[in-house]
C-alpha positions as CSV (number, residue, x, y, z in Angstrom):
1,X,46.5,65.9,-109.2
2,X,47.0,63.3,-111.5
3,X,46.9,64.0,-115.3
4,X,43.3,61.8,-116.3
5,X,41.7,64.7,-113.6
6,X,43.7,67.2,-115.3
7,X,42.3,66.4,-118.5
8,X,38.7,65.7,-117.2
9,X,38.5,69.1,-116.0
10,X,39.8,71.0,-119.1
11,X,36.7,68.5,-120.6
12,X,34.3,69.8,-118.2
13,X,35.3,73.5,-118.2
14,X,36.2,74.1,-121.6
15,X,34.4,71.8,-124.2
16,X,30.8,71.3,-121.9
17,X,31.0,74.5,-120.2
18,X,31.6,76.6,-123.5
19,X,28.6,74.2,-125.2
20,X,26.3,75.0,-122.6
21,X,26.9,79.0,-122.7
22,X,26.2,78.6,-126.4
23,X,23.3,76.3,-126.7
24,X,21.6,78.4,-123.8
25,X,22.5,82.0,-125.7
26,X,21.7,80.4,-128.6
27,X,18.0,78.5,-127.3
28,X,16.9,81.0,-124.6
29,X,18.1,84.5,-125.9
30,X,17.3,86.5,-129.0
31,X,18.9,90.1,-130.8
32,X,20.4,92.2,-128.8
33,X,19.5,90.3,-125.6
34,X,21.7,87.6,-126.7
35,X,24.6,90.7,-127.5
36,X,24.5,91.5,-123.6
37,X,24.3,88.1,-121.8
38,X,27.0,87.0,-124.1
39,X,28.6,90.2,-123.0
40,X,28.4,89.5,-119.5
41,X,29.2,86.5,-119.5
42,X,32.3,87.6,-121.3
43,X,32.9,90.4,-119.0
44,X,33.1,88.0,-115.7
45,X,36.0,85.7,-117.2
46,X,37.8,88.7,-118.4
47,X,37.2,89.9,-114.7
48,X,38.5,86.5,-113.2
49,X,41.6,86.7,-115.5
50,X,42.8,89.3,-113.8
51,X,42.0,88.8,-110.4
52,X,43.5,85.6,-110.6
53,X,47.2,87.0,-109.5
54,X,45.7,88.3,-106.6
55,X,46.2,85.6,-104.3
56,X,50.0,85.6,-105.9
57,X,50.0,89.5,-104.9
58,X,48.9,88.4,-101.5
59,X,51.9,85.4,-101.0
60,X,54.5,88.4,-102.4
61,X,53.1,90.3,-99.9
62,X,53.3,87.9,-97.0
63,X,57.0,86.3,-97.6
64,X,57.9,89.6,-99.1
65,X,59.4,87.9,-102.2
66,X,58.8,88.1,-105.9
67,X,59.9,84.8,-107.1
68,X,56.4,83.4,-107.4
69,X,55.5,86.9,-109.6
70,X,57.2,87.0,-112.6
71,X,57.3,91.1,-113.7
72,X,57.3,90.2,-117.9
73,X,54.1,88.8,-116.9
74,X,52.7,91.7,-115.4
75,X,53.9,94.2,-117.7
76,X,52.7,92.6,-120.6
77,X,49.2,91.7,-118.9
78,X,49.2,95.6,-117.9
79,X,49.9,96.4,-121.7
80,X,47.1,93.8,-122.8
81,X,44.6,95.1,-120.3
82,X,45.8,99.1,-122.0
83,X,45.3,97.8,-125.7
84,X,41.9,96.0,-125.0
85,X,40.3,99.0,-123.1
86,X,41.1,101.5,-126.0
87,X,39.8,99.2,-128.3
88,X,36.6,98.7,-126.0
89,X,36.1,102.1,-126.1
90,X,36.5,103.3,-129.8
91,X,34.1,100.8,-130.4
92,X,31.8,101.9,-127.3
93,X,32.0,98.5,-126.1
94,X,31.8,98.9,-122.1
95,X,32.0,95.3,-121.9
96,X,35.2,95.2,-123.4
97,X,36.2,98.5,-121.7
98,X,35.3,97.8,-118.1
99,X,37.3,94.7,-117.3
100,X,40.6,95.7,-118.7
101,X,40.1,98.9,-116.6
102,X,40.7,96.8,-113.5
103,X,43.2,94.6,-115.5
104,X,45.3,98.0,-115.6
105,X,45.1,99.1,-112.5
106,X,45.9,95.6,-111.2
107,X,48.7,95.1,-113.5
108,X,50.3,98.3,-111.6
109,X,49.8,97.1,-108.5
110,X,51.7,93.9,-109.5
111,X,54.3,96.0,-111.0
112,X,54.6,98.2,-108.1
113,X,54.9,95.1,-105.8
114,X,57.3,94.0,-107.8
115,X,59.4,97.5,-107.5
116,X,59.0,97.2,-103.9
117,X,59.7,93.5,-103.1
118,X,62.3,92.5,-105.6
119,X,65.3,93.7,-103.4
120,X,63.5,92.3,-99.8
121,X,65.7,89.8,-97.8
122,X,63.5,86.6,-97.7
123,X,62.0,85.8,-94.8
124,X,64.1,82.4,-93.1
125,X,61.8,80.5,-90.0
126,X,63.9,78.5,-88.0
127,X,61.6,75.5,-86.2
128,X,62.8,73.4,-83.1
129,X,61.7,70.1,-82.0
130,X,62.8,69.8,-77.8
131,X,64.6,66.9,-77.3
132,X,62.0,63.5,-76.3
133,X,58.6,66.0,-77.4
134,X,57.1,65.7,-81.1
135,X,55.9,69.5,-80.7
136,X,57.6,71.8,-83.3
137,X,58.1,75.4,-82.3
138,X,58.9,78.3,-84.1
139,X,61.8,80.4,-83.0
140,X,62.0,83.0,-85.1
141,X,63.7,84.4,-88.5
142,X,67.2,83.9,-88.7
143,X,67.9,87.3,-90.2
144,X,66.6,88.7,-87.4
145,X,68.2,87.0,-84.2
146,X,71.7,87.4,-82.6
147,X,74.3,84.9,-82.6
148,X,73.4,84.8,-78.9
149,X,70.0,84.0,-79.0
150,X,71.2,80.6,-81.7
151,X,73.1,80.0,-78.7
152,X,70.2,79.9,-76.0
153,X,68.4,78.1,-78.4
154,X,71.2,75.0,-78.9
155,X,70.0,72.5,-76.4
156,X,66.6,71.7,-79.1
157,X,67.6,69.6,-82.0
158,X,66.8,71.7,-84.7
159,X,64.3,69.9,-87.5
160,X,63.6,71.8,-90.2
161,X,65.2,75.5,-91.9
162,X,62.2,77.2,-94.3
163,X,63.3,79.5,-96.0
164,X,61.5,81.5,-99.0
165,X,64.8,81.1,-101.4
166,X,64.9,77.5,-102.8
167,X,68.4,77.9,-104.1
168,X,69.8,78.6,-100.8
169,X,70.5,75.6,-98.8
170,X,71.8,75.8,-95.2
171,X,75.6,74.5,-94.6
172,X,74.6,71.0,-92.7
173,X,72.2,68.6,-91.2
174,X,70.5,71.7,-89.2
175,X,73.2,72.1,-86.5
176,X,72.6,75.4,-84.8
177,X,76.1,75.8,-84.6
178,X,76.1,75.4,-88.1
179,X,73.0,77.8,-88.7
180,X,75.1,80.4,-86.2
181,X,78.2,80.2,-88.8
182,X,76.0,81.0,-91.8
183,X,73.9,83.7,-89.8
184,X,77.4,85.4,-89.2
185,X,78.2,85.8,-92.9
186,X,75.2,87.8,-93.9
């Protein structure tokens, strides 16, 4: 995304979209009506705030790696959620209160995610192309097969090593003999 669409959409989202919730609370609401659609309105971007890492918890989940979920941030949106709910309720503000609850308890499933995954071997695919075919195929994870089975496997030219940790790089240009040797020394 280029950054003129960027730009265009912080436009669009922040400066018009904020202008039209006021001018239509403002034109089409009065007293405490005004107090609750404001509220609401208030209440479903807290909400989307902190649903947001939840297709982050999914990907930490599914590669069974952390790197894409920083814990500092979900300590200290746990701790923000915790602040804003006590405030929400001394002041008997339930649409204050109500949000942040699910902020918490998200924020400790992040945290407990984080306890869980942050010592998990990431999760290395190994794809084949067969020789004279433009087909990829997926073998496998490395961490998981023999030194055998990289043998049976040697014939294919292998294209492409995925692997979860970008700092890692394999040991040549994808040689399974190559792959074999570094499979060895984990």
């Amino acid at each position: 995304m280029s950054q003129l669409s960027t730009i265009m959409i912080i436009l669009l989202l922040d400066v018009f979209g904020f202008g039209a919730m006021l001018l239509l609370t403002l034109f089409l609401t009065k007293g405490s009506k005004r107090l609750s659609v404001i509220g609401w309105i208030s209440l479903v971007f807290n909400i989307s705030v902190f649903a947001a890492p939840l297709g982050i918890m999914k990907r930490v989940i599914k590669t069974k790696s952390v790197e894409f979920m920083p814990l500092s941030l979900s300590f200290f949106l746990t701790l923000n959620a915790i602040m804003w709910f006590f405030y929400g309720l001394l002041l008997n503000d339930y649409y204050i209160a109500l949000p942040n609850t699910l902020g918490f308890l998200f924020g400790i499933i992040q945290m407990v995610l984080y306890l869980i995954y942050r010592n998990a071997k990431r999760n290395k695919l190994m794809k084949l192309q067969e020789p004279n075919s433009h087909e990829i195929i997926e073998i496998g994870e490395i961490s998981r097969m023999e030194p055998s089975e990289l043998n049976h496997i040697s014939s294919g030219a292998v294209t492409e090593i995925a692997t979860e940790d970008p700092n890692r790089r394999e040991e040549g240009n994808g040689n399974p003999k190559n792959i074999m040797d570094s499979h060895s020394n984990m």
